[in-house]
C-alpha angles and dihedrals in degrees: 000000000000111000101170097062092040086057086047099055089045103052095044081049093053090048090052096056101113094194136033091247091056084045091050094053094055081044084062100030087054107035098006110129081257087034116128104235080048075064099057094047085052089057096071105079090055091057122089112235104270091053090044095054091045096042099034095072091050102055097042085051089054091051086043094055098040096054088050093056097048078050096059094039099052090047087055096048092044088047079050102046098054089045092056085047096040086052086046099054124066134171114227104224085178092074103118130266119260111275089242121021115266125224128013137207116279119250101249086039082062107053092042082065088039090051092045086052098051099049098033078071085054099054101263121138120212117259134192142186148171130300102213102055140188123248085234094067095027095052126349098058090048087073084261099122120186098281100031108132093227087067083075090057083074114077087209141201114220128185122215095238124082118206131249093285091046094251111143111256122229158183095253109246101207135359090254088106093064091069099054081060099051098041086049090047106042107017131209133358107055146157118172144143123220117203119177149124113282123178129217123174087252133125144173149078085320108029142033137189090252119041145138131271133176119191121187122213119183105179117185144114121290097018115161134177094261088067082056095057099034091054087050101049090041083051100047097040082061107039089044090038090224121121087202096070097133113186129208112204113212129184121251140152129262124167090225104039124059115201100031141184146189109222119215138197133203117238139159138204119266118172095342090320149110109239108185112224140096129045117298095230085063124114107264097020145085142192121260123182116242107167141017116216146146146145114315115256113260079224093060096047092047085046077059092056098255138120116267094198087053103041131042123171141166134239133196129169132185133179115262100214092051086060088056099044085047100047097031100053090244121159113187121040097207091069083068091078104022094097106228120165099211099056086046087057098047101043106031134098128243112250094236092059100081116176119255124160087234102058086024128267102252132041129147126249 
C-alpha cells in the first residue's frame, strides 16, 4: 500500500475543512473505531513478523501525522473563529450617564480623608501597619509587659500560632503599634498619623468587635504638652468646623504615655443630638470625652531605639467611627457595617466632593 500518497490525500483533505464540524467528520473517517487508518492498525495482528516490523512504523507514522495535522487545524479554525466573533462584538461607551449619580463614600471612608487632610496641613504624614500583629509591637514595646495589669484593659484576639521568634501573634487591638514601627523605621524626628481597623471582643449600640482608630505620635527636641493642646484644638476646630471648640485636659492613665490626659469637649443637645461647641461649663451644655492622649513614655521611646533624654514627643488616639457618629448625627454604631443600602444613602458623600480645608472638609452627598 501506498502510504505516502494516502497521507497525502488526507492531510490536503484536512487543510481544506472550512469549519470544525467538517474537520470532526475526517477526524472520524480517518481515526474513528471504523476509521480507516483504525483499519490499518488492525491489520497488524494478521502480518507475520517481518511484515509487522516493516509495516507497523508506517502506519503509526501515517496516524501520527495525521493527528498532528486535525490538531493544528482545529487550533486555526478555533483562533479564527474568536477573532470573527471578537471583531463582531462591540461594546457602545457612548450609552448615557444615570439620571442621578449611583453609589456614595461610606461614612468612615469619608472622615479618614477628612482627618489626612487636616493634619497633612499640620505637617503629619500618613502611616500604616499590619493587621495581624505581634504581642511584641502591640504590647510589649508600649511599656505593657506580660503580666502588666492594663493588658487586661484589651478585650484581645489571639491566634493560636506564635511567630518565628516564639512571640504570640494577634488582631491588633489599637494603631499604637504603628508607631513603634515607624519610629523604629524611620527615627526621630516624626509626625505621623496612623488610621486603621483594630478589633476588641466587644459588642453593642456603641462598639463592635471591628472598628476604626486613628493615633496620632510627634517625636522631636524640645516637645511640651502645649504642643500637645494646641495640636488638638487646631485638629477638632477643623474637623467640627466650629472656631468655639473649648477642651478640658484630665488626667488619666495610659501605659504609653506619662503624663496623660483625657481630653474633653463641650457640647450640647440640639433635636435629640449631641452638637460639639461651646464650653462645657456653659448653661445648656456638658463635657463629653472624645480622645485620650498624652506624652509619650520615655520607656516606649527608648523600646524604638532613641534616646529618651534627646527626643520627647506626644501621642493622642480616637476612634474614627465616634467622630462620625458625633459629627454626622449617627446613633448606633452597628449600622456602620450592616450594609444597608438605605443609611448609606442617606448618609454617604458623594465621591466628587473630596475634602479639602478650603471648600470644608465634610459635606454630604
Amino acid at each position: 500500500m501506498d502510504y505516502a500518497a494516502t497521507g497525502q490525500e488526507a492531510l490536503s483533505r484536512i487543510a481544506g475543512a472550512c469549519d470544525l464540524e467538517t474537520l470532526e467528520g475526517l477526524r472520524v473517517e480517518f481515526l474513528g473505531k471504523q476509521g480507516s487508518i483504525s483499519g490499518l492498525l488492525k491489520t497488524l495482528g494478521k502480518l507475520s513478523p517481518e511484515e509487522r516490523k516493516e509495516e507497523g512504523p508506517k502506519i503509526h507514522g501515517l496516524r501520527e501525522s495525521v493527528s498532528e495535522a486535525l490538531a493544528a487545524r482545529k487550533d486555526a479554525l478555533e483562533s479564527a473563529a474568536l477573532e470573527a466573533r471578537l471583531a463582531a462584538e462591540t461594546i457602545d461607551l457612548s450609552l448615557p450617564a444615570p439620571e442621578a449619580p449611583r453609589g456614595s463614600v461610606h461614612p468612615i471612608s469619608q472622615v479618614m480623608d477628612e482627618l489626612a487632610e487636616i493634619f497633612a496641613d499640620m505637617g503629619f504624614a500618613v502611616a500604616t501597619g499590619p493587621e495581624i500583629e505581634d504581642d511584641w509591637h502591640n504590647f510589649t514595646a508600649l511599656n505593657m509587659p506580660e503580666t502588666h495589669p492594663a493588658r487586661a484593659m484589651h478585650d484581645t484576639f489571639y491566634f493560636p500560632d506564635k511567630d518565628d521568634e516564639g512571640r504570640d501573634m494577634l488582631l491588633r487591638t489599637h494603631t499604637s503599634p504603628v508607631q513603634i514601627r515607624a519610629m523604629i523605621a524611620k527615627g526621630a524626628p516624626i509626625r505621623i498619623i496612623a488610621p486603621g481597623r483594630v478589633y476588641r471582643s466587644d459588642s453593642d449600640a456603641t462598639h463592635t468587635p471591628m472598628f476604626h482608630q486613628v493615633e496620632g505620635l510627634v517625636i522631636d527636641k524640645g516637645i511640651h504638652l502645649g504642643h500637645l493642646k494646641w495640636t488638638l484644638e487646631t485638629f477638632l476646630k477643623a474637623y467640627f468646623e466650629r472656631d468655639d471648640i473649648v477642651l478640658r485636659l484630665r488626667p488619666s492613665y495610659f501605659p504609653f504615655t506619662e503624663p496623660s490626659v483625657e481630653v474633653d469637649v463641650g457640647y450640647s443637645q440640639e433635636n435629640g443630638r449631641r452638637v460639639v461647641g461651646g464650653s462645657g461649663d456653659a448653661p445648656g451644655h456638658a463635657w463629653m470625652e472624645v480622645l485620650g492622649s498624652g506624652m509619650v513614655n520615655r520607656r516606649v521611646i527608648a523600646a524604638a531605639g532613641l534616646d529618651p533624654d534627646e527626643w520627647q514627643g506626644f501621642a493622642f488616639g480616637t476612634g474614627v467611627d465616634r467622630l462620625a457618629m458625633l459629627k454626622y448625627g449617627m446613633d448606633d454604631l452597628r449600622a456602620f457595617f450592616d450594609g444597608d443600602v438605605r443609611w448609606l444613602s442617606h448618609y454617604g458623600f458623594s465621591a466628587l466632593d473630596v475634602p479639602t480645608l478650603a471648600g470644608g472638609v465634610g459635606t454630604p452627598a
